[in-house]
C-alpha positions, -999 to +999 in steps of 0.1 A: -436-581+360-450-611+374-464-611+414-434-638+418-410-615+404-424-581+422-421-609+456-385-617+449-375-580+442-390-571+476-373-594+491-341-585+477-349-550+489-356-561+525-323-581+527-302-546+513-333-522+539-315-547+564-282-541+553-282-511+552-296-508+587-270-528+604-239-504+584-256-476+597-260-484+631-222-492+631-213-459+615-233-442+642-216-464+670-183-456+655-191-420+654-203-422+687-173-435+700-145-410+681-168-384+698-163-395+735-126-396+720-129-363+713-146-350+740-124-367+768-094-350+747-106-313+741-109-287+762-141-279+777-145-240+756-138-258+726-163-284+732-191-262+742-179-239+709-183-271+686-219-283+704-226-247+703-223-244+660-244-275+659-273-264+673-269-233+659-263-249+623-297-274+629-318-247+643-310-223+615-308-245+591-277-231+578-261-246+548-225-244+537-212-260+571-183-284+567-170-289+601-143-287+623-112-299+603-107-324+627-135-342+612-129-336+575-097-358+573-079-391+581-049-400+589-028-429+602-029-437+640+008-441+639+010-399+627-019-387+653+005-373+679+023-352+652-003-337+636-023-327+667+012-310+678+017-294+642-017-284+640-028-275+677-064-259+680-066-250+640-078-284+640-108-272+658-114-243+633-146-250+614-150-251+573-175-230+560-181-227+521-178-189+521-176-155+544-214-156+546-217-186+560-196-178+585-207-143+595-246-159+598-231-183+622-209-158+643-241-136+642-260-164+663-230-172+682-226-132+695-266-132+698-264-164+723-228-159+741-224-197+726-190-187+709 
């Protein structure tokens, strides 16, 4: 390749770096957001259950962590009030890809009265 052509392909990269930058900074705003949501909605055990498997999950570095089902689905706004009704606190249950996974965590949750 030619320096002009290695200069255009930068560029190119720098406009999609750029991009990228600004759709991830309004993913993390909307996340951001659907968590005060969540947080002004939810009572206060379940929140500091939820906080409580995240720092567990990042300190441990535990793999196989899905969420809370809450955050694993989407559904029309129109159909929010009926499925938090159905569904209640299971919606706050946490997805795990096996037993395992979820006996490490409840270990570290029983160890640090986070659960």
């Amino acid at each position: 390749k030619t320096k002009g052509d290695l200069q255009e392909e930068r560029k190119l990269l720098w406009k999609n770096e750029s991009k990228l930058d600004k759709e991830t900074t309004a993913a993390r705003t909307s996340m951001q957001k659907k968590e005060r949501q969540v947080d002004s909605s939810v009572a206060r055990d379940i929140q500091n259950g939820l906080k409580s498997l995240q720092r567990i999950v990042q300190q441990h570095n535990i793999q196989g962590v899905h969420g809370p089902i809450i955050e694993l689905f989407e559904c029309k706004d129109t159909y929010n009030t009926a499925v938090e009704a159905t569904a209640g606190n299971v919606l706050f249950h946490v997805v795990v890809d096996s037993d395992e996974v979820a006996t490490r965590i409840i270990s570290h949750l029983n160890r640090g009265n986070g659960g």
